[in-house]
C-alpha positions in Angstrom: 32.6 8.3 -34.2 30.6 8.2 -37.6 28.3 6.3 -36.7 27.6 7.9 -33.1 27.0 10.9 -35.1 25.2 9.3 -37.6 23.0 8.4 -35.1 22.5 11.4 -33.0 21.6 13.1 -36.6 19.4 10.1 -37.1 17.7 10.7 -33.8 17.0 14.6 -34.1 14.8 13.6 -37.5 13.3 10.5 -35.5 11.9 13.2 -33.1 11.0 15.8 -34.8 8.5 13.0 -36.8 8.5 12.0 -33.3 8.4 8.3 -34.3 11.0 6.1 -32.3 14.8 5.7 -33.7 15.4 2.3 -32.2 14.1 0.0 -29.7 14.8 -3.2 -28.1 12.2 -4.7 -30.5 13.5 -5.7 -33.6 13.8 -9.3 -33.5 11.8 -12.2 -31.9 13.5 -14.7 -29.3 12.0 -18.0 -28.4 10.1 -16.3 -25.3 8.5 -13.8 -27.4 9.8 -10.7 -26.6 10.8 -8.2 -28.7 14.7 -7.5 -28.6 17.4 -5.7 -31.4 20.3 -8.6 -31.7 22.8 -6.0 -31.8 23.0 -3.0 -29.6 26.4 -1.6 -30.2 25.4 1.2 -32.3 22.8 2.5 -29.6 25.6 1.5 -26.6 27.5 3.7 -28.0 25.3 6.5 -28.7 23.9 6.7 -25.3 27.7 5.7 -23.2 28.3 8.4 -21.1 31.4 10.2 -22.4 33.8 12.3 -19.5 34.4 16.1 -20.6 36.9 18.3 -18.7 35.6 20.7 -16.5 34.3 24.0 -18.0 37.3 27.2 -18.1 34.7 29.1 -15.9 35.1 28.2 -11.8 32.0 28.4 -10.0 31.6 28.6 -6.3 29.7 25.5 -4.4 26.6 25.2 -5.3 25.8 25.7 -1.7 27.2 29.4 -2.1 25.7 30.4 -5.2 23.3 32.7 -5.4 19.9 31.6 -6.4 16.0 33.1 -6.8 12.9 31.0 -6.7 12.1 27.5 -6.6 11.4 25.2 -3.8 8.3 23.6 -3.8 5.7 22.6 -6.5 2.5 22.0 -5.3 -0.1 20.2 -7.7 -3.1 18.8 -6.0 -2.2 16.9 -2.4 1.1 16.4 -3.7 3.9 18.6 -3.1 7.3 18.0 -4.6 10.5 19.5 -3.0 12.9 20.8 -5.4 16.6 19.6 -3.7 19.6 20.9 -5.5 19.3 24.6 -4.1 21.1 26.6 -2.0 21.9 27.6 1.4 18.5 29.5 1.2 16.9 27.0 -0.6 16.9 29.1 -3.6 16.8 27.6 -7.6 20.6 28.3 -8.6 20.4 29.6 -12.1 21.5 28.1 -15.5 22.9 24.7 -13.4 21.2 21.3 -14.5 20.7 18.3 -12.0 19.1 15.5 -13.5 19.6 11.3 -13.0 18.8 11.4 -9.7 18.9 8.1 -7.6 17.8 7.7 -3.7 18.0 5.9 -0.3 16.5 5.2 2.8 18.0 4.4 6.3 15.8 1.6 7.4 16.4 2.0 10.9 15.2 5.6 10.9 13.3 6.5 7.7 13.7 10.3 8.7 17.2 9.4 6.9 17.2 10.0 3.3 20.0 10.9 1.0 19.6 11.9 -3.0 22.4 11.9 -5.2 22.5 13.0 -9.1 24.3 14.1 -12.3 25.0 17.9 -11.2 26.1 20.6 -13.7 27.6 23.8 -12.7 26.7 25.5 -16.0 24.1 24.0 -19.1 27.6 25.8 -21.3 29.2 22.6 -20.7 28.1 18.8 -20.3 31.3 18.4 -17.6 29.3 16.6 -14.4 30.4 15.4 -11.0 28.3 13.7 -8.5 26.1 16.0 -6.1 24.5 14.8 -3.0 22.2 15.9 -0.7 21.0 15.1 2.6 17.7 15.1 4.7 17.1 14.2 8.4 13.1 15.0 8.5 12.0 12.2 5.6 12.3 14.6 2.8 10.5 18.1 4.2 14.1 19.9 3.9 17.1 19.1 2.5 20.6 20.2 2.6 22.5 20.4 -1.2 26.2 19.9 0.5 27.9 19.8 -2.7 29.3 17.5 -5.0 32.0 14.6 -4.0 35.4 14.9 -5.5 35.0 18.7 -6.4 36.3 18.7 -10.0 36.4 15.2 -11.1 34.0 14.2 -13.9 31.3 11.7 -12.3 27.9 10.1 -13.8 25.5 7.6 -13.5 25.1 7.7 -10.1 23.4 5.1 -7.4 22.4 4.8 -4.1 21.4 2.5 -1.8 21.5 1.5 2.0 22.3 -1.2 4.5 20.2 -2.9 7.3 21.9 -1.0 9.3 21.6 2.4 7.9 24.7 3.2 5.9 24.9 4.6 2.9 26.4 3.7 -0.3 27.2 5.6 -3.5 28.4 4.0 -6.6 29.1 6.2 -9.2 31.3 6.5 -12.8 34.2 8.2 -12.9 35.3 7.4 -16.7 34.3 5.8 -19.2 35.4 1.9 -17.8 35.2 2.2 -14.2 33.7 2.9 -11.4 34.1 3.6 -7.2 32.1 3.0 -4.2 32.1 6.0 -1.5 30.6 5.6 1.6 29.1 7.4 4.5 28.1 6.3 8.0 26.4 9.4 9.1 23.4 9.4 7.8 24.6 11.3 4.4 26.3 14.3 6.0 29.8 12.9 5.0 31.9 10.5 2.7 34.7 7.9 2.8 36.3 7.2 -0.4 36.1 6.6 -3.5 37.0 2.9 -3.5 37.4 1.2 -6.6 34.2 -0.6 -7.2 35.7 -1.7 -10.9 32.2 -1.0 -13.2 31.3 0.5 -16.7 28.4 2.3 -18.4 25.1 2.3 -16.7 26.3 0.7 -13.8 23.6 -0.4 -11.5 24.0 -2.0 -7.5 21.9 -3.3 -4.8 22.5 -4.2 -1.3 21.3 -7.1 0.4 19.3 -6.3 3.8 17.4 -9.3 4.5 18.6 -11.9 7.8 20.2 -14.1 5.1 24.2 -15.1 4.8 24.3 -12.6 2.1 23.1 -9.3 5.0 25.4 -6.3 4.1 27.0 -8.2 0.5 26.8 -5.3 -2.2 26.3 -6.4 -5.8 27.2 -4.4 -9.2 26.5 -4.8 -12.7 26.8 -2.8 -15.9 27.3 -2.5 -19.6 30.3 -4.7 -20.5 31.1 -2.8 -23.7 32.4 0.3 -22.2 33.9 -1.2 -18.6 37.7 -1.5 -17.2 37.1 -5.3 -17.3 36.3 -8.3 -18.9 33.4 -9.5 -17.0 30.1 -7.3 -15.7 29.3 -8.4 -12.4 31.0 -7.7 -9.1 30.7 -8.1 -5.1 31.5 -6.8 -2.1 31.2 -9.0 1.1 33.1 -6.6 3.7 30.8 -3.4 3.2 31.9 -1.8 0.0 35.6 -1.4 0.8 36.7 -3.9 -2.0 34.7 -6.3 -4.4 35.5 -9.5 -6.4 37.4 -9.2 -9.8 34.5 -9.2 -12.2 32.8 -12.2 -13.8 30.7 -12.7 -16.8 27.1 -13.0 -16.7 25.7 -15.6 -18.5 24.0 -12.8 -21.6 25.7 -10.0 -20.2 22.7 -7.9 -19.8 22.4 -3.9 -19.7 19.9 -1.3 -19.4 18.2 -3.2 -16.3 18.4 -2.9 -12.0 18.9 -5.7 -9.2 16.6 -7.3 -6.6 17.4 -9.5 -3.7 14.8 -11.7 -3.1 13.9 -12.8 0.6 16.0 -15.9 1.0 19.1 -13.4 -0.4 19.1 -14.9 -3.7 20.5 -12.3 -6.5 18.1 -11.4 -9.4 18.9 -8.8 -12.5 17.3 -7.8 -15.8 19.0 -6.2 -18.5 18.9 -6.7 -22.5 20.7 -9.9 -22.8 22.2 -11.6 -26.2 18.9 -13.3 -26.8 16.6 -10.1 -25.9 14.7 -8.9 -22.7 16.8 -11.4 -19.6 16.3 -12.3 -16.5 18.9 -14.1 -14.5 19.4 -15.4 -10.8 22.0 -16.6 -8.7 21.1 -18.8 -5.5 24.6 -18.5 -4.7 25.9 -15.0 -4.8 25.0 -14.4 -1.1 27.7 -16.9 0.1 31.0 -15.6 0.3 33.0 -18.5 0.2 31.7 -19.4 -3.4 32.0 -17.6 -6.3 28.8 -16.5 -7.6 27.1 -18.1 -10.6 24.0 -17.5 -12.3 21.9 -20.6 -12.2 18.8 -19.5 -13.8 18.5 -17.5 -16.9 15.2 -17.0 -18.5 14.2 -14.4 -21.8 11.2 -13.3 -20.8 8.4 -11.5 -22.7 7.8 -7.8 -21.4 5.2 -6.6 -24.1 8.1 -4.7 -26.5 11.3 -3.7 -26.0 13.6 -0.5 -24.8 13.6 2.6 -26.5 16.3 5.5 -26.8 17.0 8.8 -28.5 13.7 10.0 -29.4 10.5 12.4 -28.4 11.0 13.2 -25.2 14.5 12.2 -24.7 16.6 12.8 -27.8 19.8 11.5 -26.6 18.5 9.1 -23.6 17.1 6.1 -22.6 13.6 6.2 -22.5 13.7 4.2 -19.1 15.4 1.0 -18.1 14.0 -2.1 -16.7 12.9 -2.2 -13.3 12.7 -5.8 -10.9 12.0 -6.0 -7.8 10.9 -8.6 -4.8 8.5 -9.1 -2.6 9.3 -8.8 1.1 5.7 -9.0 2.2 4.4 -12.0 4.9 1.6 -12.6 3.0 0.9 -15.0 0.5 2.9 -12.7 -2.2 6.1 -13.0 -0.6 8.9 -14.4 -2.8 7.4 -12.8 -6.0 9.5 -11.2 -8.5 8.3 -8.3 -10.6 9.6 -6.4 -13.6 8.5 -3.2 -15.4 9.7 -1.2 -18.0 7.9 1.9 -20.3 8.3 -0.2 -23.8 7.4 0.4 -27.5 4.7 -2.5 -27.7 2.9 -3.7 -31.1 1.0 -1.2 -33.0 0.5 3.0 -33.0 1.3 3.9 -29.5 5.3 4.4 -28.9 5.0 3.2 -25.5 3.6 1.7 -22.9 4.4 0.9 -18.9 4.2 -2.4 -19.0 4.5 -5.2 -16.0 5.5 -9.1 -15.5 5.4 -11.6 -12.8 6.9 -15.1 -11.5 5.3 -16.9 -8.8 8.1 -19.6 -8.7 11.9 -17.4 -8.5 12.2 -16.5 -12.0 11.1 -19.7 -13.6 8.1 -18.8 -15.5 6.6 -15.6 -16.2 3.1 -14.1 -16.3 1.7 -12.6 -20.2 2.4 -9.1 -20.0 0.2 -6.4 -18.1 -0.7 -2.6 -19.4 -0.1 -0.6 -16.3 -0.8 3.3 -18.2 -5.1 3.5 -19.1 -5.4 5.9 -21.4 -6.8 4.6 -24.5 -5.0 1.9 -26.5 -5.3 3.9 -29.4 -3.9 6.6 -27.7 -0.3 8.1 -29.3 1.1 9.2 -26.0 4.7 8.8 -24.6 4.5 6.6 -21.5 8.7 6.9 -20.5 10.7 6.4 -17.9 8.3 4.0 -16.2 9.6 2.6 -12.4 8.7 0.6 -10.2 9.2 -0.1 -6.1 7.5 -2.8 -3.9 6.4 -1.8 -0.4 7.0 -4.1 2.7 3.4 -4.8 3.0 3.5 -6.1 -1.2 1.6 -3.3 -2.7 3.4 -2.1 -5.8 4.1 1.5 -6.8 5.0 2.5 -10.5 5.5 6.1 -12.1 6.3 7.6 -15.2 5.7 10.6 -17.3 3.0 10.7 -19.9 2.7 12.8 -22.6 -1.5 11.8 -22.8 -2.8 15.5 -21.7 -0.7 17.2 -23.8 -0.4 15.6 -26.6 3.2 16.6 -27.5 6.0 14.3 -26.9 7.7 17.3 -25.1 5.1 17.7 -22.8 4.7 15.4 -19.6 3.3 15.1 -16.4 4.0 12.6 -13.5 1.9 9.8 -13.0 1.4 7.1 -10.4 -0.8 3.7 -9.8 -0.3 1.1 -7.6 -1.2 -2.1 -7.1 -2.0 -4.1 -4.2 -3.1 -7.5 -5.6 0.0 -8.8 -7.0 0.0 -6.5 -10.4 -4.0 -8.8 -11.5 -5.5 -4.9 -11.4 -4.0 -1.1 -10.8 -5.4 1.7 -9.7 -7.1 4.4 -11.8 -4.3 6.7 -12.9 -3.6 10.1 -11.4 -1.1 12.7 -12.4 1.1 13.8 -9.3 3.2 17.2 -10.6 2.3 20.0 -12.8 3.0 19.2 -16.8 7.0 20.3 -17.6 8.8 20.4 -21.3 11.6 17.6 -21.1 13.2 19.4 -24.0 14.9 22.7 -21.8 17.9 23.0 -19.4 19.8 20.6 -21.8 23.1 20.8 -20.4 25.0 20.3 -23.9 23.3 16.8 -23.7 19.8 16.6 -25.1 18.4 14.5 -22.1 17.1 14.3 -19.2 19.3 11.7 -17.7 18.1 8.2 -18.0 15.9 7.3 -15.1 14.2 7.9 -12.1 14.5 6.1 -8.4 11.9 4.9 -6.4 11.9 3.9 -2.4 8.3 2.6 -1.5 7.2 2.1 2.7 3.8 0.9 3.8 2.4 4.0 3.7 3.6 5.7 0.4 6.6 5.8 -2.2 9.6 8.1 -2.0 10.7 9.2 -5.7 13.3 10.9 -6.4 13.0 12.8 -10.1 13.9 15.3 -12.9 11.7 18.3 -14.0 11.9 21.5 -15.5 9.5 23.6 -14.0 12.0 26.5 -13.3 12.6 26.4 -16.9 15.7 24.0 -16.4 16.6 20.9 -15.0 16.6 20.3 -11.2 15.9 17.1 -8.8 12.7 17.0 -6.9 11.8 14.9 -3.9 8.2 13.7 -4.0 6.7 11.8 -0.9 3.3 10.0 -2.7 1.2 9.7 0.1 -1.3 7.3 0.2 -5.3 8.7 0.2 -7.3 5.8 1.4 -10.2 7.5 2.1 -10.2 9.6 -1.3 -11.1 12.8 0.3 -8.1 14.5 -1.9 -5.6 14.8 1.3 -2.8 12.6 1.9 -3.6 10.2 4.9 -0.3 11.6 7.1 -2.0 14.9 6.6 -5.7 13.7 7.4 -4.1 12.1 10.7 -2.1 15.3 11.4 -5.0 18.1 10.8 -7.3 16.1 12.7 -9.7 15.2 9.3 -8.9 11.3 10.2 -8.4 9.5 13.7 -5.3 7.3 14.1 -5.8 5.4 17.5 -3.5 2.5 16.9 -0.7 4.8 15.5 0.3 2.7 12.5 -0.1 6.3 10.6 -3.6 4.8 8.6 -7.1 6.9 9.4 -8.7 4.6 11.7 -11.8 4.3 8.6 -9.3 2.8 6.6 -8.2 0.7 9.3 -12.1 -0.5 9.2 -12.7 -0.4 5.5 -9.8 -2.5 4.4 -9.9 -4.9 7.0 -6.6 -4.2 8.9 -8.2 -4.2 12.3 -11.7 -5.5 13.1 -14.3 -3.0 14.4 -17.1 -5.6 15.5 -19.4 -2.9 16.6 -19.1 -0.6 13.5 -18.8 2.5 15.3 -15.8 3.1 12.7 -12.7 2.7 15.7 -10.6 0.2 15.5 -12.0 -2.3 18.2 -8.0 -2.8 19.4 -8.6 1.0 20.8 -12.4 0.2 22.0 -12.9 -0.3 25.8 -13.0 -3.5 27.4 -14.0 -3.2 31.2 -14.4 -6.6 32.3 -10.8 -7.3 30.3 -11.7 -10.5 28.8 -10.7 -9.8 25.3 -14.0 -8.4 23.7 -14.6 -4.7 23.6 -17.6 -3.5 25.1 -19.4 -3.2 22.2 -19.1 -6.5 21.3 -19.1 -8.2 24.5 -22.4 -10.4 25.7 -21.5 -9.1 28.7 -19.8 -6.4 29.0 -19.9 -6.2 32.9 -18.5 -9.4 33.4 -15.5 -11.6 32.3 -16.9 -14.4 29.5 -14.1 -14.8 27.2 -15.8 -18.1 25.9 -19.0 -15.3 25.1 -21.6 -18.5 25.8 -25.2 -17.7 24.9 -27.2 -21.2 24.8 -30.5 -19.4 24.2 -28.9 -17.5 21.1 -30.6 -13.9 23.1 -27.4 -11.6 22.6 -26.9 -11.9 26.5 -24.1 -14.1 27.6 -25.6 -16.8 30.1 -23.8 -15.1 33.0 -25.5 -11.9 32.7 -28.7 -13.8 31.4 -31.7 -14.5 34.4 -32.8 -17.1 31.9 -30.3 -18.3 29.9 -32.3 -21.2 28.6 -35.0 -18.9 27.2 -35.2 -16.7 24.1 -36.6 -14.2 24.6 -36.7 -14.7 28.6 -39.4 -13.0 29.4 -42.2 -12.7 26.7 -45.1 -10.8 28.5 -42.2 -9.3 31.0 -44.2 -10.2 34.1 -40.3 -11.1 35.5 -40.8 -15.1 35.2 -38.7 -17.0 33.1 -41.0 -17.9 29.7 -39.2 -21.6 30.5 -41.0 -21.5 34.3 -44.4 -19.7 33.2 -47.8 -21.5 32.4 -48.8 -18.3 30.8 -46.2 -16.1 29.0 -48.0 -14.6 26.9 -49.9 -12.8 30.4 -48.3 -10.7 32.3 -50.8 -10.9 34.6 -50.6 -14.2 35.4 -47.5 -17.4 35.4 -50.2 -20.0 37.0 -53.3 -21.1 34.9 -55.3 -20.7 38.4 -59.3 -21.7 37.5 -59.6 -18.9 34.8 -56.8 -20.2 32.5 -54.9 -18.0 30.7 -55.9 -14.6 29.4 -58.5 -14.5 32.1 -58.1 -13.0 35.5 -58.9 -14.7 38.4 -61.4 -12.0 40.2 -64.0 -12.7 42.9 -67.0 -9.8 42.2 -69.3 -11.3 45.1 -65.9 -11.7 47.6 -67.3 -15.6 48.1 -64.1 -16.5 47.5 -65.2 -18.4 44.0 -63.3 -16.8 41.0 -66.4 -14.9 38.6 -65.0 -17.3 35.5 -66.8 -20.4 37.7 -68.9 -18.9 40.3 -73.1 -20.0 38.8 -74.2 -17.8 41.2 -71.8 -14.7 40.2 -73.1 -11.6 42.5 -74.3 -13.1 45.3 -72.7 -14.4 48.5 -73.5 -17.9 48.0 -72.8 -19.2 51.6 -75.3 -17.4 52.9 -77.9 -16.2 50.5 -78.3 -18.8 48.1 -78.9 -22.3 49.8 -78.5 -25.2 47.0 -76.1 -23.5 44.6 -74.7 -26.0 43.1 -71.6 -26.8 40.3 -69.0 -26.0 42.3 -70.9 -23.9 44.8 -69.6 -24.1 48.5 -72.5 -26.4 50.4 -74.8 -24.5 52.9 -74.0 -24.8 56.5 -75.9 -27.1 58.8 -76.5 -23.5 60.8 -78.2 -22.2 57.9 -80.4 -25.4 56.5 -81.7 -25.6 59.9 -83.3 -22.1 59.7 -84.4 -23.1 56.0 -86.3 -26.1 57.0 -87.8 -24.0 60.0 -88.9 -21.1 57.4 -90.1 -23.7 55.5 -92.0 -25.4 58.1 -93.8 -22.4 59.2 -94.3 -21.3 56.3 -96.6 -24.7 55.3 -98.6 -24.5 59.1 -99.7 -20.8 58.0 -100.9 -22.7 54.1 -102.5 -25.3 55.8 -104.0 -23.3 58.8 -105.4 -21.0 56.0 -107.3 -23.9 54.5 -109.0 -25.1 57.5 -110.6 -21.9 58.2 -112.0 -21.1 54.3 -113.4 -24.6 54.6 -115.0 -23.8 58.4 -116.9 -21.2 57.2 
């Protein structure tokens, strides 16, 4: 007890130099991370301690009266405060912090939120509220708590493939129960005893493998009813295995199921930061063992009990798989907000194995402020959509300036963590330092739920001037016109022909659907009359089927819409013959040479029926006025040289008749 309060005195100075009191960082393992040796003093600080209720009754939460709250708008993102009332009203001087989430993957309209809920900040006595939404997160219903009076924290939520819910949650100091609900959140079977400790943490397994529907546990074996740290359930959370050890017994950390079912945690482990696997777990007729345990290097280790979270964790680690069908799939991620080397107290910081743990990528800087920046990058977490692109958030003290002082941030990534987005604050700023409910913290983490189209967080915020639960739905903006793309589609700003809930010039620009003729519509929503697989706009012709799209003269026209599908272009003087089939395309006057040639027409002036281009006696009717023309002239008629010669004839008797009388005389 001395030391716990040495500590918590130790911490208050620590944060008011706001400097760091400890960290998963004081010693080096063989992988290189950073990692204290021995963690009891800070397990002990932070272990969540049960308190009897408080002398003063209060009604349900449901019933109380309230004022204000509801929703906080900041930019295109609007964050829905949850524990209210029946009128959706803030309930006064209560505290709801530690807030954990989960999605019914057969209807995603299904979500339920659970959390650490206070009746009064007078008294640090807890029990497990719940809330439950049937419109994906637009309203919510606070129903209570479950087991009205009995002291409850850490709580955690998750689903099954077949959309029940699950809520695992500390009732003492050792152990832990499952309860379970199998209408969509509204109601509760239970508690079972789920065995447990401090900072318990489960996961379900949803994928097609042996292990669909097995439920796995984990948590900090220094405070826990039992001598091991792991558990499972194989018939739906009714009962689970008597506890094993884990090879380092790690703490602090979350689980992943990878595609193929295999098991993966991370925690602080005996030799510092751990990851460990078990290819085995998903069988039910074996008991589980871990197979592959690797320290791995995450840039720095945890930190607790200081700036903006006195008496907390200043986030745990975060892993997760990738479900995607692309060539990502089978990748295993893990984040954490860390004190790294140097000035800044912390960082978001990211990993990555390409081969199931074995071997892991140098650290990555997720946060982009400046490296010399002195800002509080905490509580960093981390989901992985279906389609691979990672989504982290944290708060971040870089605005401000104060470690009391933080907003909500976000970046994703959607190349396998190699580069993130720019990073954009999502929520109004908020002092982490009021509502303290006779515990100077906000809880220890955040939960995340990412879908194709956005990320689902569930978070702790004071902007009512205590602590309350907020439901945030991060919608994507692919087209960065400052609106989320669900709203784009439903205000009319952005098309959505296909209905896969993405603007249609996102559709185009990313290269999710092909739009051939770049009108900006996906070209699976373009006409296709003649039904032969290429829209119209595509299509070499359009009027008739041509799925093979053959165009041997390389013209644009398919060759059975083309007149002359051997030529290119077909016509070239567009006199309607085929270039291949005329002696003059470059004349539209003429596709036969003819006597002129090409370029010259073939016109008769005189009508003698000799084209002008050869006619040597041009302008006159040769056949009958011009006897002897010659070169191509038509000869004279026998008619016509018969009257010559007779003109001719007489003409010489009148010359030599002329003579004879001049020499008479």
């Amino acid at each position: 007890m001395r030391l716990g309060v040495s500590l918590a005195i130790a911490g208050l100075f620590a944060f008011i130099a706001g400097t760091p009191l400890a960290s998963a960082g004081d010693a080096l393992n063989e992988s290189g991370d950073a990692g204290i040796q021995d963690y009891s003093a800070a397990r002990e600080l932070l272990r969540e301690v049960p308190v009897p209720p408080p002398d003063e009754t209060f009604p349900s939460p449901p019933e109380r009266t309230g004022s204000g709250g509801g929703s906080v708008v900041f930019g295109r993102f609007t964050s829905i405060q949850v524990n209210t009332n029946a009128l959706g009203e803030n309930i006064p001087n209560d505290a709801a912090n530690e807030p954990s989430i989960a999605i019914d993957p057969t209807n995603p309209n299904n979500v339920v939120m659970g959390w650490r809920q206070f009746d009064t900040i007078a008294s640090s006595f807890r029990q497990a509220g719940w809330a439950y939404s049937h419109d994906g997160g637009e309203s919510w219903t606070f129903a209570g708590v479950l087991e009205p009076g009995q002291f409850r924290s850490d709580p955690v939520l998750d689903s099954d493939a077949d959309g029940n819910f699950y809520y695992y949650s500390l009732s003492t100091v050792t152990s832990a129960e499952m309860f379970i609900s199998n209408d969509k959140g509204v109601s509760w079977n239970g508690p079972f005893d789920g065995f447990g400790g401090d900072k318990e943490w489960m996961v379900v397994d949803k994928t097609n493998s042996i292990g669909r529907g097995n439920i796995y546990a984990n948590w900090n074996l220094s405070f826990s009813c039992c001598s091991g740290d792991f558990t499972r359930s194989v018939d739906g959370g009714f009962t689970f295995m008597q506890p094993i050890n884990m090879p380092q017994r790690p703490f602090w950390g979350t689980m992943t199921v990878d595609p193929d079912g295999d098991l993966f945690l991370v925690g602080i482990g005996t030799l510092g930061t751990v990851v460990e696997r078990s290819s085995n777990a998903k069988d039910s007729n074996q008991v589980p063992v871990f197979d592959r345990v690797v320290n791995v290097n995450v840039g720095g280790g945890l930190s607790f009990a200081t700036g903006p979270n006195p008496a907390g964790l200043l986030g745990q680690f975060w892993i997760a798989s990738d479900h995607s069908d692309g060539p990502s799939r089978g990748n295993i991620y893990v984040l954490g907000s860390v004190n790294p080397p140097g000035f800044d107290p912390l960082d978001v910081m990211f990993i990555r194995s390409f081969n199931g743990g074995l071997s892991w990528t140098p650290p990555i800087r997720v946060n982009d402020d400046a490296l010399d920046t002195f800002a509080w990058q905490w509580f960093g977490t981390m989901s992985v959509a279906p389609n691979g692109r990672i989504d982290v958030v944290w708060n971040d003290t870089r605005i401000s300036g104060f470690a009391s002082i933080s907003q909500l941030f976000y970046a994703f990534s959607e190349d396998q963590g190699d580069t993130w987005s720019e990073n954009v604050p999502i929520t109004p700023d908020f002092n982490s330092h009021l509502g303290w409910p006779q515990q100077n913290k906000l809880g220890d983490y955040y939960h995340m739920i990412s879908d194709d189209f956005g990320a689902n967080l569930a978070y702790a915020a004071t902007f009512n001037g205590e602590q309350d639960v907020y439901f945030l739905r991060i919608g994507l903006d692919c087209n960065e016109n400052d609106f989320n793309d669900d709203d784009d589609i439903a205000e009319g700003r952005s098309q959505d022909c296909n209905g896969n809930d993405i603007p249609d010039e996102c559709d185009v620009a990313d290269g999710t659907s092909p739009d051939c003729d770049g009108n900006v519509v996906p070209d699976e929503c373009d006409p296709d009359n003649d039904s032969d697989g290429f829209v119209d706009g595509c299509d070499n012709c359009p009027s008739i089927p041509n799925a093979d799209q053959t165009d041997t003269d390389g013209d644009g026209k398919g060759d059975v819409c083309d007149v002359c599908p051997l030529d290119n272009p077909d016509d070239f003087d567009g006199d309607g013959v085929c270039n291949s089939d005329d002696e003059c395309p470059d004349d539209p006057d003429k596709s036969v040479m003819g006597d002129c040639g090409c370029g010259n027409p073939e016109t008769d002036d005189d009508g003698d029926g000799v084209p002008t281009c050869v006619d040597q006696c041009a302008g006159v009717d040769d056949a009958q006025f011009a006897p002897g023309c010659v070169n191509a002239i038509p000869a004279v008629s026998d008619w016509g040289l018969a009257i010559l010669t007779l003109l001719l004839l007489t003409f010489a008797k009148v010359i030599h008749g002329a003579r004879r009388t001049r020499r008479a005389v």
